[in-house]
C-alpha positions as a Markdown table, in Angstrom:
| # | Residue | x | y | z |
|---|---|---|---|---|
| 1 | Unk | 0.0 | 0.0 | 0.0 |
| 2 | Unk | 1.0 | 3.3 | -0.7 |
| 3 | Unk | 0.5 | 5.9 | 2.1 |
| 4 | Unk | 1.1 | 10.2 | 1.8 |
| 5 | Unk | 3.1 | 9.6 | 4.9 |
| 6 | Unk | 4.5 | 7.7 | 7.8 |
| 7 | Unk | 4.2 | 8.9 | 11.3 |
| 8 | Unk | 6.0 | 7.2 | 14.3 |
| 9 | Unk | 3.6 | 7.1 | 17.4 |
| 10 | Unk | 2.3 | 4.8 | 19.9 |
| 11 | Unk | -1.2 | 2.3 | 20.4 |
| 12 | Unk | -1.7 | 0.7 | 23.7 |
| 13 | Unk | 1.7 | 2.7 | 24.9 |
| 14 | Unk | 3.3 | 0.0 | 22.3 |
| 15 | Unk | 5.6 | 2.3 | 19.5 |
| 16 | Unk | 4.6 | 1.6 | 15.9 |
| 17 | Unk | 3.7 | 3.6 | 12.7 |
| 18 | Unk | 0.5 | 4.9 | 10.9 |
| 19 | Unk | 0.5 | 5.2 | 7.5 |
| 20 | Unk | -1.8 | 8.3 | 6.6 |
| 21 | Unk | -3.9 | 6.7 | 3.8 |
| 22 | Unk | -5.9 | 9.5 | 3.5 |
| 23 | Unk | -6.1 | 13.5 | 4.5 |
| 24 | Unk | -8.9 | 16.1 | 4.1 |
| 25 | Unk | -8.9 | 19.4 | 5.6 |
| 26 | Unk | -12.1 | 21.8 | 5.4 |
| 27 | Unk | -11.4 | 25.4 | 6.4 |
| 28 | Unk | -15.0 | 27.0 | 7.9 |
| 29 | Unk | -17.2 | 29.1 | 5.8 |
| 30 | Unk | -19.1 | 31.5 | 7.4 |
| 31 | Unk | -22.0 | 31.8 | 4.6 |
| 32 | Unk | -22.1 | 27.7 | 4.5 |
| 33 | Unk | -25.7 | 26.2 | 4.8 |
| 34 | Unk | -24.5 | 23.6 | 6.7 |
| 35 | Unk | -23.0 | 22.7 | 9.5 |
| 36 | Unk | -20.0 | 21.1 | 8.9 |
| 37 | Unk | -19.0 | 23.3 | 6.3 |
| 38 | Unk | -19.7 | 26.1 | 8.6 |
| 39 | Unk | -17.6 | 25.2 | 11.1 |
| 40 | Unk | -15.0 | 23.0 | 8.9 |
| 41 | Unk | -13.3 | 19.5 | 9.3 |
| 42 | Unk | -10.5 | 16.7 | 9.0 |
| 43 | Unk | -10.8 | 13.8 | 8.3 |
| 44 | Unk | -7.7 | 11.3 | 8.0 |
| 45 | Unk | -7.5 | 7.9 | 7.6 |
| 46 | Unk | -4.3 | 5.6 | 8.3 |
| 47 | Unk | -2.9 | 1.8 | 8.7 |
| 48 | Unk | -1.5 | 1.0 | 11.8 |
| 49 | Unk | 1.8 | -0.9 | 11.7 |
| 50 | Unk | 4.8 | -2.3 | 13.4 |
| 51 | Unk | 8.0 | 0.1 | 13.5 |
| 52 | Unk | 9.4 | -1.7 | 10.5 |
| 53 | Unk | 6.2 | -0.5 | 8.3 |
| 54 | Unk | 4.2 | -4.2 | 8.3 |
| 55 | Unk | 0.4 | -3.7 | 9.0 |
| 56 | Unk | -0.2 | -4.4 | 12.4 |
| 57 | Unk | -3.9 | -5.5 | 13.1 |
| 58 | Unk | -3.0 | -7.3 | 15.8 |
| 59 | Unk | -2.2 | -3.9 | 17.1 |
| 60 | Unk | -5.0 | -1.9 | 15.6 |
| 61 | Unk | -7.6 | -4.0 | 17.6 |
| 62 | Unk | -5.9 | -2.3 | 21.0 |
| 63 | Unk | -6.5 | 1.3 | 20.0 |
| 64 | Unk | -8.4 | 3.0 | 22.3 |
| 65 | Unk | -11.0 | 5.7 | 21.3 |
| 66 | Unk | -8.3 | 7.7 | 23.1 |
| 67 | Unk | -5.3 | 6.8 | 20.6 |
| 68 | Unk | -7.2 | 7.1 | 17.5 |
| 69 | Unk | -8.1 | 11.0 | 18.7 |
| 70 | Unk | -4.1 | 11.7 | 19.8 |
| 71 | Unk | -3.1 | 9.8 | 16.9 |
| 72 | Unk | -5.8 | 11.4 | 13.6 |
| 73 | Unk | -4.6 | 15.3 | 15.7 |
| 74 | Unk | -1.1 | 14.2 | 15.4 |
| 75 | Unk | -1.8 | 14.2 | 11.7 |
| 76 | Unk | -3.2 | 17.0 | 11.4 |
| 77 | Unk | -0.6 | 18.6 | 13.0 |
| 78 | Unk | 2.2 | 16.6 | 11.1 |
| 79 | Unk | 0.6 | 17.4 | 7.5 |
| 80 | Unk | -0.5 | 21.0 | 8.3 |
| 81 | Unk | 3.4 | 22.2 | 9.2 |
């Protein structure tokens, strides 16, 4: 698989990498008629995998609701700068 990038974090306090499959950003638009245009978005989606790159599902399935918040604004953040 190809990913737009590789970041090195951690799931379940384990080190590993996500691959950033996907990236949208949405800036907020005052004169949107809706609201999530209105006040804008991201959206990211990503692979979780060992540190040598592998997928990791074995890993994925211990992400907390937690890591998968730190992890999609550490994107953000990473792709933004």
């Amino acid at each position: 698989m190809t990913y737009l990038t590789k970041i090195e974090t951690r799931v379940a306090g384990i080190p590993c990498i996500v691959g950033v499959t996907s990236f949208v950003s949405v800036r907020g638009n005052v004169s949107a008629d809706n609201e999530m245009d209105y006040h804008g978005y991201t959206e990211s989606e990503f692979e979780v995998c060992d540190r040598r790159g592998r997928p990791a599902p074995w890993l994925a399935r211990k992400m907390t609701s937690a890591d998968e918040s730190r992890i999609e604004s550490e994107i953000a953040e990473y792709i933004k700068h």
